[in-house]
LUMSEDO-720742 format. One record per atom (N, C-alpha, C): residue in one letter; x, y, z. Coordinates in steps of 0.2 Angstrom, whole numbers, padded with zeros to 4 digits, always signed. Layout:
<sites>
AXYZ/...
</sites>
This chain:
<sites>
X+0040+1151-0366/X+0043+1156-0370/X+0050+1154-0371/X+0052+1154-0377/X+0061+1150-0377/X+0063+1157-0377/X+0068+1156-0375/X+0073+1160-0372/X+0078+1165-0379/X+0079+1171-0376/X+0082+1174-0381/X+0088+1175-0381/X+0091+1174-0387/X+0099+1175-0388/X+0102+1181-0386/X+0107+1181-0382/X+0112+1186-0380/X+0116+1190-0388/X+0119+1185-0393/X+0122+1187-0398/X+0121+1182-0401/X+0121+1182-0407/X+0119+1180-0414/X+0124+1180-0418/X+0130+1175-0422/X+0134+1176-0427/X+0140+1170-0426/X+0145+1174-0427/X+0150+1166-0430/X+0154+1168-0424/X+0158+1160-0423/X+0165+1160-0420/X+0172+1158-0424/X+0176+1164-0426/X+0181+1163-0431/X+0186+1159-0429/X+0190+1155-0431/X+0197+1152-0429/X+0201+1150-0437/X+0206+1155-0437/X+0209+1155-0444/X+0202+1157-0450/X+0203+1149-0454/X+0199+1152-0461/X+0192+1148-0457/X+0191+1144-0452/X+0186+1142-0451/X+0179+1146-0446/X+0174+1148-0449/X+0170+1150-0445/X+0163+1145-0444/X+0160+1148-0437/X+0157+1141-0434/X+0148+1146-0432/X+0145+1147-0435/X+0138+1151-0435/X+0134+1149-0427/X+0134+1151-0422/X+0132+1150-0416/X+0127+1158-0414/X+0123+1153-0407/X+0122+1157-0405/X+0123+1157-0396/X+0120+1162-0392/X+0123+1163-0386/X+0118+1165-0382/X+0119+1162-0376/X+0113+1162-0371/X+0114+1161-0366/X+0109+1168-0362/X+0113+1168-0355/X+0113+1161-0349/X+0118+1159-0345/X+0118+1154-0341/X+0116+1157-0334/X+0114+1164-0333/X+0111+1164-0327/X+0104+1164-0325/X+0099+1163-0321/X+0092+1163-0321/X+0089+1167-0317/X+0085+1172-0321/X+0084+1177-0320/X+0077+1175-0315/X+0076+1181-0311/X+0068+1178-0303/X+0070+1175-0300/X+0078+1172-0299/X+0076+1170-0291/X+0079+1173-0286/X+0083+1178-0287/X+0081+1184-0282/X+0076+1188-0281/X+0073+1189-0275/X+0069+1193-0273/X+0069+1202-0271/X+0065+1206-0276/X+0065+1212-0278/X+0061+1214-0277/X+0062+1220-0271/X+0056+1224-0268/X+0051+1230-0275/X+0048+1232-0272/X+0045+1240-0277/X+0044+1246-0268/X+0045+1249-0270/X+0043+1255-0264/X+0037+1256-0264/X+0034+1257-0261/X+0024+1255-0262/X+0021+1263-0257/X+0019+1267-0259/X+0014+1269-0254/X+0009+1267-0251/X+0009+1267-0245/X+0006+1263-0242/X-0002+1265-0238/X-0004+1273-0239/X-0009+1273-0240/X-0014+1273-0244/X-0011+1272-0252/X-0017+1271-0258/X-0012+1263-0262/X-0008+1262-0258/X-0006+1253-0262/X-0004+1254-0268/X-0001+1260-0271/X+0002+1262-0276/X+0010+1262-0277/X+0013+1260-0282/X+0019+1260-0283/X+0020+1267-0284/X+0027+1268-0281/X+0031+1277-0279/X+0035+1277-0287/X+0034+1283-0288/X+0037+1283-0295/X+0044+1287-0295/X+0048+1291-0298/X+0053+1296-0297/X+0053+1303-0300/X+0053+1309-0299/X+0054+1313-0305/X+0062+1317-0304/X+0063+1318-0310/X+0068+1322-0310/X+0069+1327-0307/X+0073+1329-0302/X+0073+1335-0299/X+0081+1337-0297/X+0082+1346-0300/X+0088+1347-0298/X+0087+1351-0293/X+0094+1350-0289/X+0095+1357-0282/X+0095+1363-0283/X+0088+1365-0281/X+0088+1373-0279/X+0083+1374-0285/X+0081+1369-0292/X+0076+1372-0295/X+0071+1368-0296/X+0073+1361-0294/X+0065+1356-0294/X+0065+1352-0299/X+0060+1350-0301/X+0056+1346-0305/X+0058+1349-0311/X+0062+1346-0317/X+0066+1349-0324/X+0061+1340-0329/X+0060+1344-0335/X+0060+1340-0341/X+0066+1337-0341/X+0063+1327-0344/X+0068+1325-0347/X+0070+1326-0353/X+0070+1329-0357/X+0073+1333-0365/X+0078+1336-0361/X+0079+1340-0356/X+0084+1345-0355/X+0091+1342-0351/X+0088+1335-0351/X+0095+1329-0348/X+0099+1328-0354/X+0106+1327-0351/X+0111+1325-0356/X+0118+1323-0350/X+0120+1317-0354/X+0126+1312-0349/X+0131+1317-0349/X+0133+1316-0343/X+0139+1320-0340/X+0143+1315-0337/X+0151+1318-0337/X+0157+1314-0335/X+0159+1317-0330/X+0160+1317-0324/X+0165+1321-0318/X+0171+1320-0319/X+0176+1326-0320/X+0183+1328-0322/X+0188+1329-0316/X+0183+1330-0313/X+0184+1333-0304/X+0178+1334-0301/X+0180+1335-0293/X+0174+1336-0291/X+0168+1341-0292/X+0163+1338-0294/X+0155+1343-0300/X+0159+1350-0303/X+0163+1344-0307/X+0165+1349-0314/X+0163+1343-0319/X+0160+1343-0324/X+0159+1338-0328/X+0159+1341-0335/X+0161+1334-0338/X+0159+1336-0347/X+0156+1333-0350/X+0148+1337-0353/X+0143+1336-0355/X+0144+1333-0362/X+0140+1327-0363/X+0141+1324-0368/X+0136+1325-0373/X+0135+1325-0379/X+0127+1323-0382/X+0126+1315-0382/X+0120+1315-0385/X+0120+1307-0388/X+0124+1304-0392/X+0123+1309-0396/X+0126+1308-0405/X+0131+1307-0402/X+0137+1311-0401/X+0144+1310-0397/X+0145+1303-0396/X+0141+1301-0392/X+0143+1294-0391/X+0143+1291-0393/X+0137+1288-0398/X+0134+1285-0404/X+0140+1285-0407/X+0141+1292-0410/X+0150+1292-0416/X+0154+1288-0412/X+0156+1286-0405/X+0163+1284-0406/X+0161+1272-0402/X+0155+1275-0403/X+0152+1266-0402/X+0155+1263-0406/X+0158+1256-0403/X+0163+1251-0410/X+0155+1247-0412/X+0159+1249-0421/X+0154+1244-0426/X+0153+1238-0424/X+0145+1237-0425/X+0142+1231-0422/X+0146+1225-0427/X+0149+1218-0424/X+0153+1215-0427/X+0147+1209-0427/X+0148+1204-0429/X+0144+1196-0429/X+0149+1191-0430/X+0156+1193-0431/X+0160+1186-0429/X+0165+1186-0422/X+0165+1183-0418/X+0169+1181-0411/X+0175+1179-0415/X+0181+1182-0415/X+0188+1181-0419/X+0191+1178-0413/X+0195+1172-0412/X+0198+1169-0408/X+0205+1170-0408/X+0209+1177-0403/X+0216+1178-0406/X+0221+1174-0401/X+0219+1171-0397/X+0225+1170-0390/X+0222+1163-0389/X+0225+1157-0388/X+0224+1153-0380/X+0228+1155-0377/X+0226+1151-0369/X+0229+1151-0365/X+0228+1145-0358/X+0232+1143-0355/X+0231+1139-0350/X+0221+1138-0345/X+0220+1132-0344/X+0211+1135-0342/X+0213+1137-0334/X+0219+1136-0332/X+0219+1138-0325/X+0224+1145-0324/X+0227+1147-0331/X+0230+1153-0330/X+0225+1161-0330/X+0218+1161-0327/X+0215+1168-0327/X+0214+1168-0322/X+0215+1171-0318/X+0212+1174-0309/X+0206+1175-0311/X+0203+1170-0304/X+0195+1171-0305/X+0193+1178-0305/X+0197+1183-0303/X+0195+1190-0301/X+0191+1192-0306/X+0195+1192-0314/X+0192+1193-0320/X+0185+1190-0323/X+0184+1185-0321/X+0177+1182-0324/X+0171+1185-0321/X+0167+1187-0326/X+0163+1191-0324/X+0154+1187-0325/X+0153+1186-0330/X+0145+1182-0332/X+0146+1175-0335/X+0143+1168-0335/X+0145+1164-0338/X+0135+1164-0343/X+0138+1163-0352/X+0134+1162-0357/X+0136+1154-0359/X+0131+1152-0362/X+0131+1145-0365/X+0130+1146-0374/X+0136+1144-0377/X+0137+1143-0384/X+0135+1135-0388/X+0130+1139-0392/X+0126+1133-0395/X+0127+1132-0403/X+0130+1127-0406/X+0128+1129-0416/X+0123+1132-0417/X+0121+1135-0421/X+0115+1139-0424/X+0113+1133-0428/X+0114+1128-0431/X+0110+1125-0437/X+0115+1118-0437/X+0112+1114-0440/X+0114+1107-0441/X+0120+1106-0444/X+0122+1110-0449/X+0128+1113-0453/X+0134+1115-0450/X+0135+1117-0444/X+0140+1118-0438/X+0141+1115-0433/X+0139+1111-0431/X+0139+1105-0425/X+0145+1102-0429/X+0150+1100-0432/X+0155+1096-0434/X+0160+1100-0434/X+0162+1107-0434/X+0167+1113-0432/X+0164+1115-0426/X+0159+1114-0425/X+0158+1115-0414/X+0163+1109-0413/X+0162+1104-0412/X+0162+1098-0408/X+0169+1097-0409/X+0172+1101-0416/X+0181+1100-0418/X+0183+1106-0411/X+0181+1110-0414/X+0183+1116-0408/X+0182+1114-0400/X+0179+1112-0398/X+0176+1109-0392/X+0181+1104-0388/X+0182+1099-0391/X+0187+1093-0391/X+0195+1094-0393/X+0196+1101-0400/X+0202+1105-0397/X+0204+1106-0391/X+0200+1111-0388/X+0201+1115-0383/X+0203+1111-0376/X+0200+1104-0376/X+0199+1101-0370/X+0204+1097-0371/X+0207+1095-0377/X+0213+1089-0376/X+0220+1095-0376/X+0219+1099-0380/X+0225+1105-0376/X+0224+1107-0368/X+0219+1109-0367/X+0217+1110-0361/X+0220+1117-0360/X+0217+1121-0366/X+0216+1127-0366/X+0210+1131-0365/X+0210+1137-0366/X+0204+1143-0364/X+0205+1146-0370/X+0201+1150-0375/X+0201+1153-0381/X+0199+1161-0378/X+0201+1166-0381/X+0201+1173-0377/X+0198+1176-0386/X+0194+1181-0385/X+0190+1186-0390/X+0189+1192-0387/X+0187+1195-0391/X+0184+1202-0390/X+0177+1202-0395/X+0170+1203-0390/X+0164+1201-0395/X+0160+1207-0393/X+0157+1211-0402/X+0154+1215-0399/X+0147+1217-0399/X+0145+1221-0393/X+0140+1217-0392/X+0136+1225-0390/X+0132+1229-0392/X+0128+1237-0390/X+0133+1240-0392/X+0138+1241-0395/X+0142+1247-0395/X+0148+1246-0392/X+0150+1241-0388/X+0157+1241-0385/X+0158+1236-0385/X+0163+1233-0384/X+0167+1226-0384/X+0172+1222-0377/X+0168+1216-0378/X+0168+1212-0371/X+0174+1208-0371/X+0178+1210-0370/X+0182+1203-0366/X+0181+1196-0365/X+0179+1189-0371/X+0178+1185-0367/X+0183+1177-0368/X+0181+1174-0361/X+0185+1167-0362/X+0180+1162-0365/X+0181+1158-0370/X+0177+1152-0373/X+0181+1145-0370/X+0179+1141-0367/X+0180+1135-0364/X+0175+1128-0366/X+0178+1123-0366/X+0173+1117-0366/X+0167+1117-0358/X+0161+1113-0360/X+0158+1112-0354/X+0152+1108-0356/X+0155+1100-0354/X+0149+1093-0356/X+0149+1092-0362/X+0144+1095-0363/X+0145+1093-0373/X+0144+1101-0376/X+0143+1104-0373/X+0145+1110-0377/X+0150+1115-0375/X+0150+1122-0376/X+0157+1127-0372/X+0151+1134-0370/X+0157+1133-0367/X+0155+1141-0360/X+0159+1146-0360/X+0154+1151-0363/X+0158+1159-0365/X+0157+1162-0357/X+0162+1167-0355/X+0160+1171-0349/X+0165+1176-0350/X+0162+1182-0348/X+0165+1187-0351/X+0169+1190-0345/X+0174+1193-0346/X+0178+1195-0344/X+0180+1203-0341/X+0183+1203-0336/X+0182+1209-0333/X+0191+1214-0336/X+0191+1221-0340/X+0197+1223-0341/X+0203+1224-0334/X+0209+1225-0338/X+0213+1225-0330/X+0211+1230-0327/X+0210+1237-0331/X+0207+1241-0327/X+0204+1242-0323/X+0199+1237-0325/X+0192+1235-0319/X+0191+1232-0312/X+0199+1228-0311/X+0201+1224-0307/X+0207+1230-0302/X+0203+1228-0295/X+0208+1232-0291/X+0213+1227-0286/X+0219+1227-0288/X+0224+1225-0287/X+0223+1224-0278/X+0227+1216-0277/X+0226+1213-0269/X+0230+1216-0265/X+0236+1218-0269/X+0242+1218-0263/X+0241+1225-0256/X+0236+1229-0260/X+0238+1234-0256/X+0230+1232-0249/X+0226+1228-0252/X+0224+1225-0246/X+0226+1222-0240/X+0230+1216-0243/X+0235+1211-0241/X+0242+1214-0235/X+0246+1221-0239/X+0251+1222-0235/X+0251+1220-0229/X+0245+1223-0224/X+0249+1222-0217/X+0248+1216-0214/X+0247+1211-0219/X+0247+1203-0215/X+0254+1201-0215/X+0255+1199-0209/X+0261+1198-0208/X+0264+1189-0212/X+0270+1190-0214/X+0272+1183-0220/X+0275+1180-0215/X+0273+1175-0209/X+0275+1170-0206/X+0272+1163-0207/X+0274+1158-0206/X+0273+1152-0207/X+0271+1149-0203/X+0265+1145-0204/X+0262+1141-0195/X+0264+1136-0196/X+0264+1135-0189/X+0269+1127-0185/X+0265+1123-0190/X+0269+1117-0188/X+0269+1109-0191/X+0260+1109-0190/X+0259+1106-0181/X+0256+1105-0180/X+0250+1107-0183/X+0248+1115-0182/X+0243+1119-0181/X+0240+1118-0189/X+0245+1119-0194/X+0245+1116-0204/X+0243+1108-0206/X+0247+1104-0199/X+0245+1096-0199/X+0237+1097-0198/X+0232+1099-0193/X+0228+1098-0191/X+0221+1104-0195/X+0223+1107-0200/X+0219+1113-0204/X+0219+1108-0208/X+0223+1105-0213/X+0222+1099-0217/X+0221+1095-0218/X+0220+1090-0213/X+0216+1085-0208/X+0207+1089-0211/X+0207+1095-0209/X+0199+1097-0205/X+0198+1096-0214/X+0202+1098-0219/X+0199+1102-0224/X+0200+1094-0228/X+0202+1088-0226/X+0202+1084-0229/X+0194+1078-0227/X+0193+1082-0222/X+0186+1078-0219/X+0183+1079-0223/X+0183+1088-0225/X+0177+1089-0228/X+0177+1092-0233/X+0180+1088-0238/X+0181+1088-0245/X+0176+1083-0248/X+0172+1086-0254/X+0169+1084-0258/X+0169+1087-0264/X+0165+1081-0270/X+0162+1084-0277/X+0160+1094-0275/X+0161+1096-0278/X+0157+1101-0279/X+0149+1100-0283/X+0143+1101-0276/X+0138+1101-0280/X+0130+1108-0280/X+0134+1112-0281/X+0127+1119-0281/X+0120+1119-0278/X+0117+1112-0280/X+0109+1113-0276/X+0111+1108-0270/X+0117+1107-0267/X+0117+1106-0260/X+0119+1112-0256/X+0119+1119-0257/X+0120+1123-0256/X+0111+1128-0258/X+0108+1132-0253/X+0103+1134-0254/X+0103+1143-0250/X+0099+1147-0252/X+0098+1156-0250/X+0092+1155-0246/X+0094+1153-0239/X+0088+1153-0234/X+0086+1159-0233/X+0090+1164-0233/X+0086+1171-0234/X+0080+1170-0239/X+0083+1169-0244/X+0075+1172-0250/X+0072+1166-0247/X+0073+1159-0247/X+0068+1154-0247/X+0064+1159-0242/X+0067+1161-0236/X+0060+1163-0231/X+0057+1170-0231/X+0060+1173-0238/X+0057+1179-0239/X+0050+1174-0242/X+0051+1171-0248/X+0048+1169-0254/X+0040+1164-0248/X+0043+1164-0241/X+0035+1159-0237/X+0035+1167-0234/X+0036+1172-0232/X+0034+1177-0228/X+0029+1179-0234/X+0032+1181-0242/X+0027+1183-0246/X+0020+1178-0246/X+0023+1170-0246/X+0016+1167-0245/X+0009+1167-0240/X+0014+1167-0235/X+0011+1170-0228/X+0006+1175-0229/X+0010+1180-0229/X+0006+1186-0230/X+0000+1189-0236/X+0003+1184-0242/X-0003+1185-0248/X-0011+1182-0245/X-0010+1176-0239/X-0015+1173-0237/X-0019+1176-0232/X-0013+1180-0227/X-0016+1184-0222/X-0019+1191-0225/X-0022+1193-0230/X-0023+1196-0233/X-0021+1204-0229/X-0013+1205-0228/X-0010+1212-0228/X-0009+1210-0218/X-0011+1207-0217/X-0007+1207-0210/X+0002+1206-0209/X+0001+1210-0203/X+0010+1208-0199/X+0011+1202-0199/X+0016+1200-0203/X+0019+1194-0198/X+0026+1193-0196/X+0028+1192-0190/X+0034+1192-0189/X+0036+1186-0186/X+0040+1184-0190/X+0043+1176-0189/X+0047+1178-0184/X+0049+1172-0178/X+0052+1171-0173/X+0061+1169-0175/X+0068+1173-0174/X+0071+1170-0177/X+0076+1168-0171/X+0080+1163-0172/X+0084+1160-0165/X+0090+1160-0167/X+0093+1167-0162/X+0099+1169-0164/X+0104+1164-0160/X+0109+1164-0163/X+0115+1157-0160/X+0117+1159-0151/X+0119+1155-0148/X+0120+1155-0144/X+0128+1160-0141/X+0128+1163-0138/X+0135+1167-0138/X+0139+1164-0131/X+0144+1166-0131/X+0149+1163-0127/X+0152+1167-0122/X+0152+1166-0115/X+0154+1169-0111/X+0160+1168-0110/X+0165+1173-0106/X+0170+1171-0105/X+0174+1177-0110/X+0182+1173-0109/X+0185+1177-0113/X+0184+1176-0121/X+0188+1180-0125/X+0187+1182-0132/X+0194+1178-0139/X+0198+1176-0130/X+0204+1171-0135/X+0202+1165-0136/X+0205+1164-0143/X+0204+1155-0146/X+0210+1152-0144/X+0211+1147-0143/X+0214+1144-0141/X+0214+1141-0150/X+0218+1142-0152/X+0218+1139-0158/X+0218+1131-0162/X+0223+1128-0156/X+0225+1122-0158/X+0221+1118-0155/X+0217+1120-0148/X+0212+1117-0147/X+0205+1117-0150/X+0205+1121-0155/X+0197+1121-0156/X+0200+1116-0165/X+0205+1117-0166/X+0206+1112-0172/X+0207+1105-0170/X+0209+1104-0166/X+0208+1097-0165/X+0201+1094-0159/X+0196+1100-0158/X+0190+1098-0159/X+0188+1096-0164/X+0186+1100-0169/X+0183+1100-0177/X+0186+1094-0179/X+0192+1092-0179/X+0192+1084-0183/X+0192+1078-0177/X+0189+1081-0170/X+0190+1074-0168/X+0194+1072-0162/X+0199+1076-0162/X+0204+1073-0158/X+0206+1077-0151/X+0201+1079-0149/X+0200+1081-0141/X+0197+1076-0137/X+0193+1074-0141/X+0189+1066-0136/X+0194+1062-0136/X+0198+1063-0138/X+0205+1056-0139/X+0210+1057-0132/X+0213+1062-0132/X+0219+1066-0127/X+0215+1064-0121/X+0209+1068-0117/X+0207+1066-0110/X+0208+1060-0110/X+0205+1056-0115/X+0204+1048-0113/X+0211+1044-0108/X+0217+1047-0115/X+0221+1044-0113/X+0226+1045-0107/X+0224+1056-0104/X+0226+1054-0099/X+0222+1052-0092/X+0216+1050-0093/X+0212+1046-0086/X+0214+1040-0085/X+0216+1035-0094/X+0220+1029-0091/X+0226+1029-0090/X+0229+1034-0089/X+0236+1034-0086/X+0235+1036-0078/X+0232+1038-0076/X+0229+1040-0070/X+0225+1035-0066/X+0224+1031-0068/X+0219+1025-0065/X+0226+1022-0059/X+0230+1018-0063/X+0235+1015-0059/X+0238+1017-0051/X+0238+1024-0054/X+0242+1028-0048/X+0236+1030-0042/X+0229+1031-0042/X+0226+1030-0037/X+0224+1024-0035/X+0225+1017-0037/X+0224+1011-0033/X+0230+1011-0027/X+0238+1012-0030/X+0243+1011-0027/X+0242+1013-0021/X+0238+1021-0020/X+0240+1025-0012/X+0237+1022-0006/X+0230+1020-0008/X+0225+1017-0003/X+0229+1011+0000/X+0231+1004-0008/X+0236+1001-0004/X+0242+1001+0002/X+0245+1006-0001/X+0252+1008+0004/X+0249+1010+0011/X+0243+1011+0013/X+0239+1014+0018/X+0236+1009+0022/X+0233+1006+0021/X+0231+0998+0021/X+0237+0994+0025/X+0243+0993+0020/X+0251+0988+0023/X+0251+0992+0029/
</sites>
């Protein structure tokens, strides 16, 4: 089944428009998603509506409400809303660049993949595409999309660009007020010399499928399991890590020059500094 377009229309830059469409870059099923099941007729649990103190109400008699304060609301109709939906647009208007490393990840919210619509656009893609990446810019739009309008950044990615849409400021909750009480000190040489040592061990490419959700993977053989054991228990055995006796302080500088290595070095060199000085005694004992 080919995949359906998120949004369908143009991307504007000045007098140039570019007919494209858009498609989601996330993949939908591989998370694993329960249903609440009764369990003596093997039925799925349904909901019904019900208010406090009078039960089970028709849905005709719902209508959205907004909390003003606490369960004071203001009742909306549909129509209401409908009127103040922004008009469905079909061109992506390009108004801002900006730097591709100037947004806080905090902002990025879904990544979509931008394609030409037809063989007549592939020549203002691939211009826009190779703009963007020889400035080494990000393009910023508002694209609308049900009735409201998204926030998004357009970028190059391989041979095509990468729309992901954007989170408003409002939506983002400022770090500082989490941040306050850590204290602004500076670590010794040492302990900074041997964190970046450890972080230079283990740097690499960045590459996704060497990264894996052993949770799902072992939901996804527990569902296998059990579709075979037709409805038996099974309860996988799991081996929880080892824990550690003693006290509860790290020794900081010691466990970082474990990690890169350099605790097998230090013993070594004090048992050869020590070898000399127990030959000496037995001799002077000896004369």
């Amino acid at each position: 089944m080919p995949a359906r377009a998120y949004w369908q229309g143009q991307i504007r830059l000045a007098l140039v428009s570019i007919p494209v469409e858009i498609y989601s870059a996330e993949k939908s099923g591989a998370a694993i998603r329960f249903r609440q099941i009764h369990e003596p007729s093997g039925k799925p649990v349904n909901y019904e509506k019900v208010v406090q103190g009078i039960g089970p109400i028709d849905r005709d008699d719902i209508v959205k409400g907004y909390e003003v304060s606490k369960n004071n609301f203001v009742l909306l109709q549909d129509r209401e809303i409908e009127a103040v939906k922004i008009e469905s647009r079909k061109t992506l208007e390009l108004v801002q660049f900006v730097g591709s490393d100037e947004i806080d990840p905090l902002y990025f919210e879904k990544p979509y993949y931008v394609v030409p619509a037809d063989d007549l656009a592939e020549e203002a893609y691939i211009v826009l595409r190779e703009a963007l990446r020889q400035a080494k810019k990000v393009a910023l739009g508002q694209l609308s999309v049900r009735g409201r309008e998204v926030l998004v950044a357009l970028k190059p990615c391989g041979k095509g660009l990468l729309l992901e849409t954007l989170r408003y400021a409002d939506e983002v909750k400022k770090g500082h007020s989490f941040f306050n009480d850590i204290p602004a000190t500076r670590p010794s040489k040492d302990l900074l010399g041997l964190a970046t040592t450890l972080i230079d061990q283990k740097s690499a490419p960045f590459d996704a499928s060497a990264f894996q959700d052993r949770y799902v993977d072992a939901l996804k053989k527990l569902v296998d399991k059990k579709s075979k054991a037709r409805g038996k228990t099974i309860l996988e055995d799991v081996e929880e890590p080892a824990t550690r006796s003693g006290s509860n302080v790290i020794d900081l500088m010691a466990a970082l020059k474990k990690s890169v290595g350099g605790e097998d070095q230090a013993p070594a060199k004090k048992q050869a500094a020590k070898k000399p000085a127990a030959k000496k005694a037995p001799a002077r004992k000896r004369a």
